[in-house]
N, C-alpha and C positions, 0 to 999 in steps of 0.2 A: 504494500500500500504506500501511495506517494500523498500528501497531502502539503499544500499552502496558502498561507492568509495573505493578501494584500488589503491595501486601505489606500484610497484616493477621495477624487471629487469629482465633483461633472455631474453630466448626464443618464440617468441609469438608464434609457430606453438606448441609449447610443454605448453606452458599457454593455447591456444584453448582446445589441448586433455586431457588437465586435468582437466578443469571444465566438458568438454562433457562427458571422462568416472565417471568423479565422483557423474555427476548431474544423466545421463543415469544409474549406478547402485547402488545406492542409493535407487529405489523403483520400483516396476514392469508394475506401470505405469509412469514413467518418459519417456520423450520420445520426443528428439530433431523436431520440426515440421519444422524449418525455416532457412536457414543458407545465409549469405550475407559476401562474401569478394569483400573488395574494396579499394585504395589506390595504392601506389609502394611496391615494395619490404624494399623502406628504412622506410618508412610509412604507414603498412598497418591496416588496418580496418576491423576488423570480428564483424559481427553480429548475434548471437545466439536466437532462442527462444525455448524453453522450455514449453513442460503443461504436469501437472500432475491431474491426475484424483483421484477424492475420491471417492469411493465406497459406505461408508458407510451412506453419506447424498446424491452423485448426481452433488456435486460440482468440479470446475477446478482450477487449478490454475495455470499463465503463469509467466514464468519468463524470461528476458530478459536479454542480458550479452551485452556489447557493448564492442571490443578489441581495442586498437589505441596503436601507440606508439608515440613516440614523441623523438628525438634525440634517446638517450638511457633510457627512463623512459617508460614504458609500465602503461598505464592507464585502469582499469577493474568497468564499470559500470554496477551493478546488481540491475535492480528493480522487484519487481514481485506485480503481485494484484490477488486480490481472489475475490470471493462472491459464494452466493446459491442464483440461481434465480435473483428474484427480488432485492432481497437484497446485490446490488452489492459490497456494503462495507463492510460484515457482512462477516467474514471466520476463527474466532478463531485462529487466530493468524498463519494462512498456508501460508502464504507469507513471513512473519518472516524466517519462516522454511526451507522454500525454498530456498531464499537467504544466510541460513546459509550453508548452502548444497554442493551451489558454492562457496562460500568465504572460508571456513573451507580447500578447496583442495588449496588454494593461499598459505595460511600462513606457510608450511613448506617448500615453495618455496624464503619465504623473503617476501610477500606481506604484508604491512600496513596498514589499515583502516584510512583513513582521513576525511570521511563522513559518518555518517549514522542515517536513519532516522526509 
């Protein structure tokens, strides 16, 4: 499992479409499965999922984006996990990747890295 917090500012409709287009063409199996808005307009809440498929072994991989804002600080939660099979922990480091994937479209928006595992 790869997980990291960033915290910026802006636009959260424009923060949404920028992980989506960036996660979405980034690879040709990337491919938004899940999407959840909730909250107010002053406050609100998107939840993204994400899986990519690997070809070459058979395996997936999901990643997860959580949006919130809070006053004016917009908070972005990326976890993703992998596995083959059985071996639900086992994925060479494709979850890494993943969550670089969405964070990497944050940072020339102003986004910071405060957690990550």
């Amino acid at each position: 499992m790869a997980s990291t917090i960033l915290l910026g500012s802006g636009d959260v409709q424009k923060i949404k479409s920028t992980i989506i287009d960036k996660v979405t063409n980034q690879g040709i199996s990337n491919e938004l499965i899940y999407e959840i808005e909730r909250g107010s307009l002053e406050s609100p809440v998107y939840l993204l999922v994400f899986e990519k498929y690997y070809f070459r072994n058979g395996s997936r991989t999901s990643l997860t984006v959580l949006i919130s804002k809070n006053e004016e600080t917009i908070i972005v939660d990326v976890t993703a996990n992998a596995g083959i099979g059985l071996l639900n922990r086992y994925s060479l480091g494709a979850e890494t990747h993943f969550v670089n994937i969405a964070t990497d479209g944050l940072m020339p928006l102003g986004f910071k890295v405060v957690s990550s595992l």
